[in-house]
C-alpha positions in Angstrom: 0.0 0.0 0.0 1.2 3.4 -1.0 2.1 6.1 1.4 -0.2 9.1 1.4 0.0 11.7 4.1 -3.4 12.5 5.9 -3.5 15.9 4.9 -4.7 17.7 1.0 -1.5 18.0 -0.8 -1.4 21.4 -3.0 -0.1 20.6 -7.0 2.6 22.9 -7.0 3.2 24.3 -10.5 6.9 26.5 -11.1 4.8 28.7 -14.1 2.5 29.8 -11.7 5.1 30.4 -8.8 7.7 31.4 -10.6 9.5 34.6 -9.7 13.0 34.5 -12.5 12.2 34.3 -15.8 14.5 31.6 -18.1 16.4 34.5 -19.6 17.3 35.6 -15.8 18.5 32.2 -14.5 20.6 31.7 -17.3 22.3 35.0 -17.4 26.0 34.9 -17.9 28.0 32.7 -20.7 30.8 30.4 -19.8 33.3 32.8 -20.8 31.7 35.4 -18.8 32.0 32.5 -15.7 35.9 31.7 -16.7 36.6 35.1 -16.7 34.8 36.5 -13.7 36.5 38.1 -11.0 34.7 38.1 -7.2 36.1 41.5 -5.7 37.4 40.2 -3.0 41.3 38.3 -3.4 40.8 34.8 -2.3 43.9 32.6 -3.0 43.7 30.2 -0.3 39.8 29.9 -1.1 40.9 29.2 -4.4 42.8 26.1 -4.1 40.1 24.6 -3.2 38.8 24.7 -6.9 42.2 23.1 -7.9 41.4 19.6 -7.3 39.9 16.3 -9.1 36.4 17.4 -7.3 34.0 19.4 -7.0 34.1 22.3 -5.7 31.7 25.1 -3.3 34.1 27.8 -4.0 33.5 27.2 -7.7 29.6 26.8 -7.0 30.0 30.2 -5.1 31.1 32.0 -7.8 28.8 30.9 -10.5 26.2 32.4 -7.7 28.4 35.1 -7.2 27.8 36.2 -11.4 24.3 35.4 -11.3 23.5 37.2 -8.7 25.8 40.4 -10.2 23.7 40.4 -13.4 20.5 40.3 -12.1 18.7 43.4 -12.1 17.7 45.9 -9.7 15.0 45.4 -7.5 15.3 41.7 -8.1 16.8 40.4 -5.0 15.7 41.5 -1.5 19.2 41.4 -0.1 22.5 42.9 -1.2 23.9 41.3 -4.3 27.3 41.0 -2.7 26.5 38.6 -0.6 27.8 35.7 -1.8 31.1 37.5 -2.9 31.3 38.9 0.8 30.8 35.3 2.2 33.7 33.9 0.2 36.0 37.5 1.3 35.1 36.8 5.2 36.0 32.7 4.9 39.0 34.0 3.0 39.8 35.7 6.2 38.9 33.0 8.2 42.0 30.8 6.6 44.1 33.6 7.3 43.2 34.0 10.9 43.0 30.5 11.8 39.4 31.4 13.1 36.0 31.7 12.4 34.7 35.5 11.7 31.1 34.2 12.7 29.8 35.5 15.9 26.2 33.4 17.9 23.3 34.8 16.6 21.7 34.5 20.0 17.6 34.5 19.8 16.4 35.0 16.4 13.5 33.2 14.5 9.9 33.5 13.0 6.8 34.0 15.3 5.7 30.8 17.3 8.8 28.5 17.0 11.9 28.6 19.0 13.9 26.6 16.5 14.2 26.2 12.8 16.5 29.3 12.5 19.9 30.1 13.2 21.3 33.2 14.0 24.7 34.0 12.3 26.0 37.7 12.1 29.7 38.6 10.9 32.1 40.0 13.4 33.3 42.0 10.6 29.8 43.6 9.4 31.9 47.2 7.9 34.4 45.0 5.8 31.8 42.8 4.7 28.4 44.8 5.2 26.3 42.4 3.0 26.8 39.1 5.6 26.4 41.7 8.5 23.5 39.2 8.8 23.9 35.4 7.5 20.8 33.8 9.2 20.4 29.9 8.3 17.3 28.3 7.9 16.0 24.6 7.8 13.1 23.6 6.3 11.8 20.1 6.9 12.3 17.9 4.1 10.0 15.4 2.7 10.0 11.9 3.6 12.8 9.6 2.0 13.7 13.3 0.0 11.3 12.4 -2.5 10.7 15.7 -4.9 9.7 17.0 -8.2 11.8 20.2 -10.0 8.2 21.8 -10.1 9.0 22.2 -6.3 12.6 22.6 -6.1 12.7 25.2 -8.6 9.8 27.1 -6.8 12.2 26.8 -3.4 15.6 27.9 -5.4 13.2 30.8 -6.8 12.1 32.2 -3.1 15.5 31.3 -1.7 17.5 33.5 -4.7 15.0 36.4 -4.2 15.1 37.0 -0.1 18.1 35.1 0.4 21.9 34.6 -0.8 21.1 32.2 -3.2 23.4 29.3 -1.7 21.8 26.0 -0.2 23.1 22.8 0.8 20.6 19.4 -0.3 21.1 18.2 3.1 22.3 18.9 6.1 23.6 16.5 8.4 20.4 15.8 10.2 18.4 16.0 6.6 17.0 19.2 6.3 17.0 21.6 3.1 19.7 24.1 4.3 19.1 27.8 3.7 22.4 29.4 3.9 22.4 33.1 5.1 19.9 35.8 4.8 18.6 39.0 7.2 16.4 39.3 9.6 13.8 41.2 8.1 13.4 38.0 5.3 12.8 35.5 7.8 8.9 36.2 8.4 8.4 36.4 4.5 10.1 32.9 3.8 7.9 31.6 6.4 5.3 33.0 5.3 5.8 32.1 1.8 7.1 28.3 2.9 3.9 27.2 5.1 1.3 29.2 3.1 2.4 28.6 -0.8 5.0 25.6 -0.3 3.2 23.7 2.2 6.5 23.2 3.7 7.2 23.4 7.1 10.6 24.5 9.1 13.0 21.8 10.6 14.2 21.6 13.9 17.0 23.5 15.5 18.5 24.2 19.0 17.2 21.8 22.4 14.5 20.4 20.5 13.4 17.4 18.7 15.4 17.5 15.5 14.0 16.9 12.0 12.9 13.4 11.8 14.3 11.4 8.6 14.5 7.9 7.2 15.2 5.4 4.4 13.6 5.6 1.1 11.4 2.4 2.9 8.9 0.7 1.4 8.7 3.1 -1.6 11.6 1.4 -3.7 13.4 -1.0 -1.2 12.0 -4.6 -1.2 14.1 -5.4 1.9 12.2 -2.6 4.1 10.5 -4.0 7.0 8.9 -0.9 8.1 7.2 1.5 6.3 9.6 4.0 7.4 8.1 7.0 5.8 4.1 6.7 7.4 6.4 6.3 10.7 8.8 9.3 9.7 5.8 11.1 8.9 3.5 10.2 12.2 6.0 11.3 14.6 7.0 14.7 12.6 3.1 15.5 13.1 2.6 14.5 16.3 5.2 15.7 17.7 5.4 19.2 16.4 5.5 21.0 19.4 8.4 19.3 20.7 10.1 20.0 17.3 9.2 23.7 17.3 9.5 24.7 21.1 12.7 23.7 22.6 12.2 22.4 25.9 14.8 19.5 26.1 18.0 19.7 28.0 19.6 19.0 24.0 19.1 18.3 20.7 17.4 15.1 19.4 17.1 12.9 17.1 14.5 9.9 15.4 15.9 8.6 12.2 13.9 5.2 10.5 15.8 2.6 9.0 13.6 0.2 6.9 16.3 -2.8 7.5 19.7 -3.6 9.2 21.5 -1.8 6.2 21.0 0.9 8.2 20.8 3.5 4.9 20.3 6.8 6.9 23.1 6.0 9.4 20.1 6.3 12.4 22.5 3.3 14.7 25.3 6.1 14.1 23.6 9.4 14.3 20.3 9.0 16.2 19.3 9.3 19.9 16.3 7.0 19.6 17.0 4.6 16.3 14.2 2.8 14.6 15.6 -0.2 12.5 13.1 -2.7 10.5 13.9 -6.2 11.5 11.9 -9.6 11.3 11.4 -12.4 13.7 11.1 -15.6 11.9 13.2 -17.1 9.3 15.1 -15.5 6.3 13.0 -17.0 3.3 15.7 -19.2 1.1 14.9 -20.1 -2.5 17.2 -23.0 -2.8 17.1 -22.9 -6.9 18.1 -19.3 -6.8 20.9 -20.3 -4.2 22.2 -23.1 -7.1 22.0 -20.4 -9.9 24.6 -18.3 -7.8 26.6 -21.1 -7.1 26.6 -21.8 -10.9 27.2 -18.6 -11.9 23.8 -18.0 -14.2 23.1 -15.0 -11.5 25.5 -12.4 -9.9 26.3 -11.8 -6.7 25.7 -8.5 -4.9 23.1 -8.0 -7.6 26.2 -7.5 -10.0 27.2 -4.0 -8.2 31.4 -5.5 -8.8 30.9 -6.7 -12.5 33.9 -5.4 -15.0 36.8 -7.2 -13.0 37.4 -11.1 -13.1 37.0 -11.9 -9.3 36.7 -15.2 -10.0 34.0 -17.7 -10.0 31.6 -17.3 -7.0 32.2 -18.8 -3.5 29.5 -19.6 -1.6 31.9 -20.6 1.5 34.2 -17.8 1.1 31.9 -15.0 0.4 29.0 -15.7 2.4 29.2 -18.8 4.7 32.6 -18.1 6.5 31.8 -14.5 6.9 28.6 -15.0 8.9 29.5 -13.3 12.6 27.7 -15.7 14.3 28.7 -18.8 12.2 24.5 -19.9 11.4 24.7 -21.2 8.0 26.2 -23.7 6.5 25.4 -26.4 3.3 24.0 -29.7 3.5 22.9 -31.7 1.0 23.3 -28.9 -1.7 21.0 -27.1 0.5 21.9 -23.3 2.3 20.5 -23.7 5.7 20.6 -21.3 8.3 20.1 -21.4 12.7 17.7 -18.5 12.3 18.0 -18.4 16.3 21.8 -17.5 15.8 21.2 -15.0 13.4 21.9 -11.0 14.4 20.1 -9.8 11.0 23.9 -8.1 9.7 22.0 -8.3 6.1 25.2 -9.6 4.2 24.2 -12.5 2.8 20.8 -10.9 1.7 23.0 -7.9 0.2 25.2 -10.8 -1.7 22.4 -13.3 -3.2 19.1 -10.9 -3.5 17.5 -12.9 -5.2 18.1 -16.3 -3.3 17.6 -14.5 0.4 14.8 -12.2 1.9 13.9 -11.4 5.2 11.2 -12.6 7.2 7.4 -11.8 7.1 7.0 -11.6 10.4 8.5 -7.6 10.8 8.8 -5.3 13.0 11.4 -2.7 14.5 14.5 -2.9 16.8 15.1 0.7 18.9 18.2 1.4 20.0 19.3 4.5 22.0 21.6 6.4 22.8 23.7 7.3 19.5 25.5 11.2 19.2 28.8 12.9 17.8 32.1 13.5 19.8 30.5 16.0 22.1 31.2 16.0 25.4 31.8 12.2 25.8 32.8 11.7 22.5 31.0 9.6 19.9 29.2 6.4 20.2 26.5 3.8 18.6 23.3 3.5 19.7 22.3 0.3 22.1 20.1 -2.1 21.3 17.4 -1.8 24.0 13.9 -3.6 22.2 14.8 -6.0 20.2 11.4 -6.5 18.2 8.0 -4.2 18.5 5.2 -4.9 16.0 5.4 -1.4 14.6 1.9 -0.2 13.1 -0.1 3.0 12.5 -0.6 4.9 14.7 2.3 3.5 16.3 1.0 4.5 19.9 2.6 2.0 21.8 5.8 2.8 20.7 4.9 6.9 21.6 3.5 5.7 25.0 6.1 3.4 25.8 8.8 4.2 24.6 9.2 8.0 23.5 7.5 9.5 26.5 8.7 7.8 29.2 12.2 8.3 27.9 11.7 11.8 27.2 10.6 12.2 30.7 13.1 10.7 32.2 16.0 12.7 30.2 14.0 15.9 30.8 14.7 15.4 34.4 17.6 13.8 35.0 19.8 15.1 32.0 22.2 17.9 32.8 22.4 21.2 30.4 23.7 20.1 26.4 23.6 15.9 27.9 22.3 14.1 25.2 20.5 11.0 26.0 23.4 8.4 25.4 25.2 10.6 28.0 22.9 10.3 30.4 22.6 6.9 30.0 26.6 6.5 30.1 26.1 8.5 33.6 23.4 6.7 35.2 23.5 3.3 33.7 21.5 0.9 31.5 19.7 -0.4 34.1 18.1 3.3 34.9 17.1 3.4 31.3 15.3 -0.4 31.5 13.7 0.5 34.6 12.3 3.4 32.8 11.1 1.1 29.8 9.7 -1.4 32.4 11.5 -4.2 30.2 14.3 -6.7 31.4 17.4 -6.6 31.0 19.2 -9.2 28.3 22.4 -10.8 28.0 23.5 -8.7 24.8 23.5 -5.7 26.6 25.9 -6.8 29.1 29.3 -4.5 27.8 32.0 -6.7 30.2 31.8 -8.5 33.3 31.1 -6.1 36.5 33.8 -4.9 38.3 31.7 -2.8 41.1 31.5 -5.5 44.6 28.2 -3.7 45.7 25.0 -4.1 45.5 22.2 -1.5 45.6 19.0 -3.1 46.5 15.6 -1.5 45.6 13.5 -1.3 48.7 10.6 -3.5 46.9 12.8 -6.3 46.2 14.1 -6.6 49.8 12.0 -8.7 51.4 10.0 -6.0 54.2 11.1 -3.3 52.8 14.0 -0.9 54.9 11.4 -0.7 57.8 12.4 -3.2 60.8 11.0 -3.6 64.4 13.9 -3.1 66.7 11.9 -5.9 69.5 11.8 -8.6 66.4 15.2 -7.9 65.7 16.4 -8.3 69.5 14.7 -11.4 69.7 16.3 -13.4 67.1 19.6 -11.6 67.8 20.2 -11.3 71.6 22.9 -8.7 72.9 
């Protein structure tokens, strides 16, 4: 079944939202480009043009020409903007140091995140990035888009902003890259009441949710990770638009163990598509790789001789937990042994598939090198039937976790921190689930014990006369 979101979806067409015309977005010749000069010198900036890739300095200075040529009146910031970003980072190499000072609190009317505040500390050298706000606006699920609706976007961003975007951020969002104050209620404006687009999250706040491309072109997904993605962006707006945690976080939805959007790496609560029954084996298919009439890895390493295929050597022996083996011309497989790494799936496709039975595994606690440095996400439930409109998993799971962080964690402690500080066993007892032997790290080292009141036996209360009478002075 087809993903549709719950809401009327406007049919945005670029003719009639157009601001440029085609002669205006294509304004400068490629000997106008080759010859163009920023007015700023910028060797070191430069060099970065010089290699075999591409390049943002030489993306800059395409935008740099457009934007030069445009007419009056046809941008609502300076035209030097660009040209003035590239002088200032030119300075920046030179220093040693960044020539960006914090924007402190600035942002649209109603939210608390989705903007951030960037002014130059050099706003009479460079008077055109005196203010250099970004903005993030929440991106679709799985990135899907047509050019009807990018090319509106690139419009609205070119005419009240610098021009310059990055498709995506680290956390997923369609980056707006540097504009002033005064734009930011009009892009708003013009993203929630003409795009239909919404702004991402920024600052202590729930962070823009993202996932996999999912059930929309993966046959492997085991979740529909973009209903999910989509659910939990619209429930939980206000935590995504009202910062009220102690530090950023993050969903991200992986429709299978390939783990495609990083979220075991990169999110503080990861959703991952699993299955609890048996990889489905077609046994003919398994032959036809073994005899070569199909190629591995759904021939992604064709144009080099690797030899003849290996069952043994390229699957079998590098199993991590050793479950399959052939018998009898057969593949079997200890399904109980299996830890779902996806290899052998990703090398015969069409011999291997995952299970019917789905579900998701959610893991917690993943971050960058912060103030603990980084770390991977712990596998915490290993399978939850995950279905619309997935509120056992926001009742059980999100909330009570969220609770818990909101008052135990300390200012800019992200969740894996706090678990690092308080312990696994805080974070079960919060979940109300037991403990398993996966999750033990190494054997304990601390010799004491710290009993809960309700599992001693009475309770800490004692009466002294018992006591006396069964241990006499």
């Amino acid at each position: 079944m087809a993903f549709e979101p719950r809401e009327e979806q406007k049919e945005l067409k670029y003719d009639e939202l157009r601001i440029y015309s085609d002669d205006e977005l294509k304004n400068y010749t490629d000997d106008e480009l080759k010859n163009f000069k920023i007015k700023h010198d910028i060797p070191i900036c430069e060099q970065l043009e010089t290699g075999p890739w591409p390049s943002f300095v030489a993306d800059a200075k395409r935008e740099a020409l457009h934007r030069r040529k445009l007419a009056e009146g046809r941008m609502l910031i300076e035209r030097d903007v660009v040209e003035d970003m590239l002088g200032q980072l030119e300075e920046s190499f030179v220093d040693g140091e960044t020539h960006w000072k914090h924007g402190g609190i600035v942002g649209v009317f109603g939210y608390g995140g989705g903007v951030i505040g960037r002014y130059s500390d050099m706003p009479n050298k460079y008077p055109s990035i005196a203010h250099f706000h970004t903005m993030r606006v929440n991106q679709p699920a799985s990135k899907f888009y047509n050019s009807d609706y990018l090319r509106s976007l690139c419009d609205l961003w070119e005419y009240r902003g610098s021009g310059m975007m990055n498709m995506h951020g680290s956390t997923g969002d369609i980056i707006f890259l540097g504009t002033f104050t005064e734009q930011l209620e009009p892009i708003f404006f013009e993203l929630g009441h003409v795009l239909q687009q919404d702004l991402g999250g920024s600052g202590s706040n729930l962070r823009t949710p993202s996932c996999c491309i999912g059930k929309a072109r993966c046959e492997w997904s085991c979740i529909d990770t973009q209903d999910m993605c989509y659910e939990l962006t619209h429930y939980y707006q206000d935590e995504l638009h009202r910062p009220a945690f102690p530090y950023k976080f993050k969903f991200k939805f992986d429709g299978c163990p390939n783990c495609c959007v990083a979220s075991i790496a990169r999110a503080d609560m990861s959703y991952i598509g699993t299955w609890r029954d048996n990889i489905r084996i077609d046994q003919e298919a398994v032959k036809a790789y073994m005899g070569g009439e199909i190629l591995p890895n759904a021939g992604a390493h064709r144009g080099k001789d690797w030899g003849k295929f290996d069952i043994h050597k390229e699957v079998i022996n590098l199993c991590p937990t050793k479950c399959m083996w052939m018998e009898d011309g057969k593949l079997k497989i200890d399904d109980k042994e299996c830890t779902r790494c996806m290899h052998c799936i990703n090398v015969m496709p069409r011999a291997l598939k995952p299970g019917k039975d789905t579900g998701v595994s959610i893991l917690f606690g993943a971050k960058a090198p912060i103030l603990e440095g980084a770390q991977m996400s712990t596998l915490t439930i290993p399978f939850m039937k995950c279905e619309p409109p997935y509120d056992k998993i926001k009742e059980q799971v999100v909330e009570p976790v969220w609770d818990w962080w909101m008052e135990e964690g300390k200012n800019r402690e992200r969740l894996g921190e706090l678990i690092q500080r308080q312990g696994i066993a805080k974070l079960l007892e919060v979940l109300k689930i037991p403990p398993m032997p996966q999750m033990v790290k190494e054997p304990r080292s601390n010799p004491y014990i710290f009993w809960k009141e309700e599992d001693v036996p009475g309770g800490w209360k004692r009466d002294i006369e018992d006591y006396r009478s069964r241990h006499a002075r």
